[in-house]
N, C-alpha and C positions, 0 to 999 in steps of 0.2 A: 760664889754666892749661892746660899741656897733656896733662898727666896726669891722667886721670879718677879721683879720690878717693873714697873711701866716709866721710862727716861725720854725725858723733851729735852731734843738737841736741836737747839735756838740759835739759827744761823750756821746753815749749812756749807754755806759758801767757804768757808775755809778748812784747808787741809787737816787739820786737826779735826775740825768738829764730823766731814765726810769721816776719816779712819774712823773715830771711835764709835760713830751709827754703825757704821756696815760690821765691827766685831761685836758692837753690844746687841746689834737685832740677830745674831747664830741665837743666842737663849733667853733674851729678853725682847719685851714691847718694846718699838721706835717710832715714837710723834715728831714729824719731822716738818720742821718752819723755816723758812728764808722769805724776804720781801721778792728775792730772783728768782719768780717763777720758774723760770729755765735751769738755772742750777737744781731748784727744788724737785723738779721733775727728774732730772738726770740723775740725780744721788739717788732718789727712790728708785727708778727703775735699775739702776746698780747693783744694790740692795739683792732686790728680787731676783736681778740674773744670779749674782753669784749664792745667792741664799734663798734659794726659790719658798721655801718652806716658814722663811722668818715671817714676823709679826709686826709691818712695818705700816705707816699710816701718814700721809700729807695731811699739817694740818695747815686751815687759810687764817689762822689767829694766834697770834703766839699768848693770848691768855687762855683761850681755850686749851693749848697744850698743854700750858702750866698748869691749869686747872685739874687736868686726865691723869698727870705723871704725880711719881714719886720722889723721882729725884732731874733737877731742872738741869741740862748743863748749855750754859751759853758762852756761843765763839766769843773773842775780845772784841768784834767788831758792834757785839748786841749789848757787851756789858758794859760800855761805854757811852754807849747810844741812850741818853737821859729818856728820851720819852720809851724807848723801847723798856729800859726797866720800868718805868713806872707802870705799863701796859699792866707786866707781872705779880708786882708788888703786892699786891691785894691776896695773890691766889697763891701766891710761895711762900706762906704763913705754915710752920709746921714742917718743910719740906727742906733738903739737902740742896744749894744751886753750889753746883760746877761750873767755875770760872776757867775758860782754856786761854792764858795769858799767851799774847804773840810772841814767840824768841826774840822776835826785833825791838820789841816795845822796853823800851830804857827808864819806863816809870817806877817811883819807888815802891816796892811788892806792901810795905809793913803800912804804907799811908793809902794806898789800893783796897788791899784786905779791912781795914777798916772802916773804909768809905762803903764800900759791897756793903759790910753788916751790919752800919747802922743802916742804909738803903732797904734791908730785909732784916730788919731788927727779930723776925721772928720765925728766922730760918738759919740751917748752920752753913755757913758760905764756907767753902772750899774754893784754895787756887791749885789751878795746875802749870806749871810749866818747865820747859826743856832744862833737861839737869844742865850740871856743868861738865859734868860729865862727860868722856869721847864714848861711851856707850851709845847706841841707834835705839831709839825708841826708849829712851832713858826720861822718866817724869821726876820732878820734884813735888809733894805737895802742901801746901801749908795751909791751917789754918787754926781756928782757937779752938775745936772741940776732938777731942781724943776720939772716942767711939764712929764718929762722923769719918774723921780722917782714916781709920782702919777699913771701914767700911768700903771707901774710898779705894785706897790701896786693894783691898782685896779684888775690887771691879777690877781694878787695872791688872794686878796679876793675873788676874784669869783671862784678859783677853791677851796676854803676849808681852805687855809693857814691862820694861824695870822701874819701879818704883819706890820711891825712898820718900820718909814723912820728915819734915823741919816744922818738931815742933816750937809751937811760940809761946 
């Protein structure tokens, strides 16, 4: 990517949402929100040990973060969480939110993805999750906007991921 982005990864607490902070804050801003202060703290100073130099920041509001970012990506635990998206809703007008869908979660992806965009009617929603693939670190991504989803994919190639687009 060659434009340096500012990313709210909303709900740190999960394995997915820590990896893709600590590779996206090597060259980009990282707003970082969990309700678990203690996880919160711990990912951030992670961060800092292994990327002393990154651009990473705790924030105490996940609207305030939404508000600062470019592009929003929330764990499954926050994109679920009704009042947690309404928090954002107002301030993801305009903006890219990254959905990181749990490999365990057996919900339907096509009735998911819908609900997300009419939720953020004015934002392009992306989902991500585990290919089917036996590749490691292997993503799938879908969603309805072409340009959004490249953009997308290109994040992920560049920090190390394989990534593959299903479009819809």
């Amino acid at each position: 990517m060659s434009n340096r982005r500012t990313f709210a990864v909303l709900g740190v607490s999960e394995t997915k949402s820590i990896f893709l902070a600590k590779q996206i804050a090597k060259t980009n801003s990282v707003l970082l929100f969990d309700y678990d202060a203690v996880v919160l703290n711990n990912v951030y100073a992670q961060i800092l040990l292994e990327f002393p130099k990154a651009n990473a920041e705790i924030m105490i509001c996940p609207t305030n973060a939404s508000w600062e970012a470019d592009i929003i990506i929330l764990s499954n635990d926050a994109a679920t969480d009704d009042n947690f998206t309404k928090k954002i809703k107002r301030v993801a007008t305009g903006k890219i939110v990254l959905v990181l869908v749990n490999e365990k979660n057996t919900i339907d992806f096509e009735s998911t993805l819908d609900k997300l965009q009419l939720l953020f009617p004015f934002s392009k929603v992306i989902q991500s999750f585990e290919s089917m693939d036996e590749v490691e670190n292997s993503v799938l991504l879908k969603g309805n906007d072409e340009e959004t989803l490249k953009t997308i994919w290109t994040l992920f190639t560049s920090i190390g991921l394989k990534a593959s687009i299903a479009y819809t």
